[in-house]
C-alpha positions in Angstrom: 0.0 0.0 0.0 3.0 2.4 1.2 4.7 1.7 -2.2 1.2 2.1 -4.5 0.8 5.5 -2.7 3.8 6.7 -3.0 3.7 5.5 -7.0 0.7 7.8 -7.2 2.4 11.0 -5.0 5.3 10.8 -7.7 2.5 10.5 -11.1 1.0 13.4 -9.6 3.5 15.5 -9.0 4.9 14.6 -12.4 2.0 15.9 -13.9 2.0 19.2 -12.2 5.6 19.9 -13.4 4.4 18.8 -16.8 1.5 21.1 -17.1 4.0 23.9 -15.4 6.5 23.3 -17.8 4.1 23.4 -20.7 2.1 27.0 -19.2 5.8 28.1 -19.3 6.0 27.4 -23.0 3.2 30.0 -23.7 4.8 32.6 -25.8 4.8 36.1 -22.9 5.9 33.6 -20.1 9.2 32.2 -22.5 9.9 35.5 -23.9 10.0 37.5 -19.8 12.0 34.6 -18.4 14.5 34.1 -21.7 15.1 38.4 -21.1 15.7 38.0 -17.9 18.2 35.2 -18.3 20.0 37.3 -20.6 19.6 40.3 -18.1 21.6 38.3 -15.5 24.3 36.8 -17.9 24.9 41.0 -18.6 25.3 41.9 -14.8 27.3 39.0 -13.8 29.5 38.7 -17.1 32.2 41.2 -14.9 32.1 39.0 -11.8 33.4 35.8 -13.5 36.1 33.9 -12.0 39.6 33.7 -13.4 40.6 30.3 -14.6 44.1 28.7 -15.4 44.5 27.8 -19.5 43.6 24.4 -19.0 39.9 25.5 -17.7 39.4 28.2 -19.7 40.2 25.4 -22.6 37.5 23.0 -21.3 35.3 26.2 -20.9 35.5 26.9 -24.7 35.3 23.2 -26.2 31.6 23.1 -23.9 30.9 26.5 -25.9 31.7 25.1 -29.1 30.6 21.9 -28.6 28.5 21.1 -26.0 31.2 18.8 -24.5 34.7 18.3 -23.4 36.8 15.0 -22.8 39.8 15.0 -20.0 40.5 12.8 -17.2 40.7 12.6 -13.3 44.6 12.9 -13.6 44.4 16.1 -15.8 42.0 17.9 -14.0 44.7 17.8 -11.2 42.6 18.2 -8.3 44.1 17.5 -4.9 41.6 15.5 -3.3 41.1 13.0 -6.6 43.1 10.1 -4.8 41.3 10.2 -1.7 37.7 11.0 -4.1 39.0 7.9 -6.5 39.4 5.3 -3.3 36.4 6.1 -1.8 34.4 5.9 -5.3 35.9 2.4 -6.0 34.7 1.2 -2.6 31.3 2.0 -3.6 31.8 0.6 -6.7 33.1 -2.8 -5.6 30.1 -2.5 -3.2 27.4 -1.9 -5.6 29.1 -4.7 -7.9 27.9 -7.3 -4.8 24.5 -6.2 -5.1 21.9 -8.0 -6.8 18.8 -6.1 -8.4 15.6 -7.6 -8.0 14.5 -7.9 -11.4 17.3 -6.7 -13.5 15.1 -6.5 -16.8 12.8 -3.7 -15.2 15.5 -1.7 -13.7 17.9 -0.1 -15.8 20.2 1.0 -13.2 21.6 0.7 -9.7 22.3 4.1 -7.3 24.5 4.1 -3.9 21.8 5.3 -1.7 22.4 8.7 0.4 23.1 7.0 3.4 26.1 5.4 1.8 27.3 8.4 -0.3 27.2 10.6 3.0 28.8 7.9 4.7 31.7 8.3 1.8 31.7 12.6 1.5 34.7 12.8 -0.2 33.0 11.9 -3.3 30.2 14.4 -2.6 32.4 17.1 -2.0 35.0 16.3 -4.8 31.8 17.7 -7.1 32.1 20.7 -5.1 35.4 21.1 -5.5 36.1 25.4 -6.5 37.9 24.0 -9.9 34.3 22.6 -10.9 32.2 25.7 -9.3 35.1 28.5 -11.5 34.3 26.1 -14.9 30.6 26.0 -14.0 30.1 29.4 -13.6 32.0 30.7 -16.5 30.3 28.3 -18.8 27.1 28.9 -17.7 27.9 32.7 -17.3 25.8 32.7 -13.6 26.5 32.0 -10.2 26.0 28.0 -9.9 24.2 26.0 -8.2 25.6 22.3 -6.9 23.0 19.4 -7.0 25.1 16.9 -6.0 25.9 13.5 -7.6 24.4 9.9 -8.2 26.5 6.9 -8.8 25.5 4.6 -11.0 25.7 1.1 -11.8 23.8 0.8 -15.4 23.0 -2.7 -16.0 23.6 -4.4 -19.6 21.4 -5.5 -21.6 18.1 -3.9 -20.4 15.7 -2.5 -22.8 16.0 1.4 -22.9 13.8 3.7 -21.3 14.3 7.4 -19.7 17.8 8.6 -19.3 19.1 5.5 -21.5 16.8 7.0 -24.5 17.3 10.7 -26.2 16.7 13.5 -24.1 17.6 16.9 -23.4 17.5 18.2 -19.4 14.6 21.0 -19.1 16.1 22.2 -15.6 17.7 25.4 -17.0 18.9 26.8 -20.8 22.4 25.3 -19.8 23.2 23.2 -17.5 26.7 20.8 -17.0 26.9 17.4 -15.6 30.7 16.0 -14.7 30.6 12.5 -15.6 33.4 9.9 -14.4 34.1 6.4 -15.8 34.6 4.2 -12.9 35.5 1.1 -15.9 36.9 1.3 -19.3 34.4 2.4 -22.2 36.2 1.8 -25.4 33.5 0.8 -27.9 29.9 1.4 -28.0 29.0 -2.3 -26.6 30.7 -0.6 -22.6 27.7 1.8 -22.8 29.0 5.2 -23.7 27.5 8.8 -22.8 26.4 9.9 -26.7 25.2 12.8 -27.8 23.6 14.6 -31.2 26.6 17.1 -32.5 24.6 20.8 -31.3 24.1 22.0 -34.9 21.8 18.6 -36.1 20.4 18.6 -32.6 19.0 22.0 -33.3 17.7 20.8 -36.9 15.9 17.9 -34.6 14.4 19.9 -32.4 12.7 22.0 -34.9 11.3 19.3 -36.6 10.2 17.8 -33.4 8.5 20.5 -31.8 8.0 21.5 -27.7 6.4 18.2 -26.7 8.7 15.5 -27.7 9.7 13.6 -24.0 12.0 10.8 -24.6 13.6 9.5 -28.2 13.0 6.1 -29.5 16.3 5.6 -31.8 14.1 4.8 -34.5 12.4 8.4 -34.4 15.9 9.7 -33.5 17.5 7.9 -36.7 14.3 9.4 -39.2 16.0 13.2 -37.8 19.7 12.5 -37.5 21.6 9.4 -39.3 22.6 6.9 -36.4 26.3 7.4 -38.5 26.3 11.4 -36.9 25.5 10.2 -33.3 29.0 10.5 -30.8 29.9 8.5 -28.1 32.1 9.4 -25.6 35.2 6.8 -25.1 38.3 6.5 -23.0 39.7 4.8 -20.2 38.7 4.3 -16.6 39.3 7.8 -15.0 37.9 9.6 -18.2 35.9 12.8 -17.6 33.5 14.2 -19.6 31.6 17.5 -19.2 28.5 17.8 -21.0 25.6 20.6 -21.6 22.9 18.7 -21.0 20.4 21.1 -21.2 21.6 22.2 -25.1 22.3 18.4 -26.1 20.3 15.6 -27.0 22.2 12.9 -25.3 22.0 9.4 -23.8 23.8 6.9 -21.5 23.5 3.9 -24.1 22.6 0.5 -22.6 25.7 -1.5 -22.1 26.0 -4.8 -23.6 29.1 -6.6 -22.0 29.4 -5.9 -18.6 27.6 -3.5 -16.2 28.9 0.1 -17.2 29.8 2.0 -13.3 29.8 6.3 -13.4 29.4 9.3 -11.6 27.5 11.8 -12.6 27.4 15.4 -11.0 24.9 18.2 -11.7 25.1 21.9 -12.1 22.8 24.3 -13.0 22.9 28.5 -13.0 21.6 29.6 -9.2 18.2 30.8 -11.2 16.7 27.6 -13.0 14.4 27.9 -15.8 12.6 25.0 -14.2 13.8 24.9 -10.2 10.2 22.4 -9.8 12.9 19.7 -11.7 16.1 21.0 -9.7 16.4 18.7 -6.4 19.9 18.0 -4.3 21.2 14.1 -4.3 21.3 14.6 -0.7 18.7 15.6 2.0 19.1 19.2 3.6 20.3 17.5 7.1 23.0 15.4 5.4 24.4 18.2 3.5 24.9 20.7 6.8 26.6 18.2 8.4 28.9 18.6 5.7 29.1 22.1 5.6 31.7 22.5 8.2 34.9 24.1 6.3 33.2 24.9 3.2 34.4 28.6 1.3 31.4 31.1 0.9 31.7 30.1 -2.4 31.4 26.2 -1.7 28.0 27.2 0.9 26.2 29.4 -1.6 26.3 26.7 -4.8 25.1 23.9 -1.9 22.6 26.1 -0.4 21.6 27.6 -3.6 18.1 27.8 -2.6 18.6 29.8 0.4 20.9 32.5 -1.0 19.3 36.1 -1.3 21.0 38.3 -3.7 
């Protein structure tokens, strides 16, 4: 009973976002929120942070596009090995679990309890390298939603994140993705995406209400021969615009593919209804305890006043 209730809270709510997102749509309420977004991007566009030539490098790739390729050793970060031990921990202890029916679920997440009992990987997503690229791509203070770590199980039939979508929580948004295993052909299950010109041709021909992309529609738009995946090693990176890409995590086919994905929009979402923190509120001030201003305000997003 708990479970078919809760089913219900979770269809109804969907459908208030969805008939939200759709009043949004109307022509006067797009056309006041996209000059107000432009507003901002003017009076913050002298308050950017400095970056070193390396991030200002990944910075302009995600302008050009939509998506950048490094790795957890180039992004020299000082808290990657401890981030990296702790992430392979989880990983070795989601690879114990078994999934109840693994032909309905496409996916495994480390539950909050066990990411907060592992903060270093929480807080290695707020690390001030990621906030300074962040910001300066997205051109507005930014806001951290945290990160989920998955375990995508092969050879499921595709359905939500593992079909084409773009994110609807802002105009841009970035999510830092991490290969916990290597991904060197499409059969590993790659992050792909649809180059940003052909995407744009799509999305005219598709209209406002398109949802989720069967790769048979998807094909009919863009030839499956234009479609990228993302490869490389374990420890590969990839930032991705979301938000102005049609992408997809596709379905592994030999082994279970293990990430990290973490999420960042601008601190003024176009949609803050779909904007919600990996972590609950209690869990993340109890790890709020030497955190910059900087670190606080992208956390507590919510709660800043400007």
């Amino acid at each position: 009973m708990a479970i078919h209730k809760k089913r219900l809270l979770g269809e109804f709510k969907r459908a208030i976002n969805f008939g939200r997102r759709h009043l949004e749509d109307i022509f006067i309420f797009q056309n006041f929120s996209g000059n107000l977004y432009r507003k901002r991007i003017l009076e913050h566009a002298e308050t950017l942070p400095p970056l070193c030539s390396e991030d200002s490098a990944l910075v302009k790739q995600l302008r050009q596009d939509g998506v950048a390729i490094t790795s957890c050793n180039d992004l020299a970060i000082n808290s990657t090995p401890l981030f990296l031990e702790f992430a392979y921990k989880i990983k070795e202890k989601l690879s114990r679990e078994k999934p109840g029916n693994v032909f309905k679920e496409l996916f495994l997440l480390a539950s909050p309890s066990l990411v907060s009992n592992h903060s270093e990987i929480f807080l290695w997503g707020l690390n001030e390298k990621f906030l300074n690229i962040a910001e300066t791509y997205l051109e507005l203070p930014v806001a951290y939603h945290g990160m989920y770590f998955h375990r995508d199980f092969a050879n499921v039939k595709p359905a939500k994140s593992k079909l084409w979508h773009r994110d609807m929580e802002d105009y841009r948004s970035l999510k830092i993705i991490v290969y916990l295993n290597d991904i060197y052909d499409e059969s590993c299950g790659p992050m792909q995406f649809i180059p940003k010109s052909m995407g744009e041709k799509a999305l005219k021909k598709l209209g406002r209400n398109y949802g989720y992309i069967e790769d048979s529609l998807m094909q009919s738009l863009i030839p499956s021969h234009s479609w990228q995946s993302c490869l490389g090693p374990e420890q590969t990176v990839i930032l991705m615009d979301t938000a102005q890409l049609f992408h997809r995590g596709k379905v592994p086919r030999s082994a279970d593919r293990f990430a990290i994905f973490f999420d960042y929009t601008s601190r003024y979402p176009k949609r803050p209804y779909y904007c919600k923190s990996s972590l609950p509120k209690e869990k993340m001030l109890s790890l709020a305890s030497g955190l910059s201003d900087q670190q606080i305000k992208a956390l507590f997003w919510r709660d800043v006043v400007d």
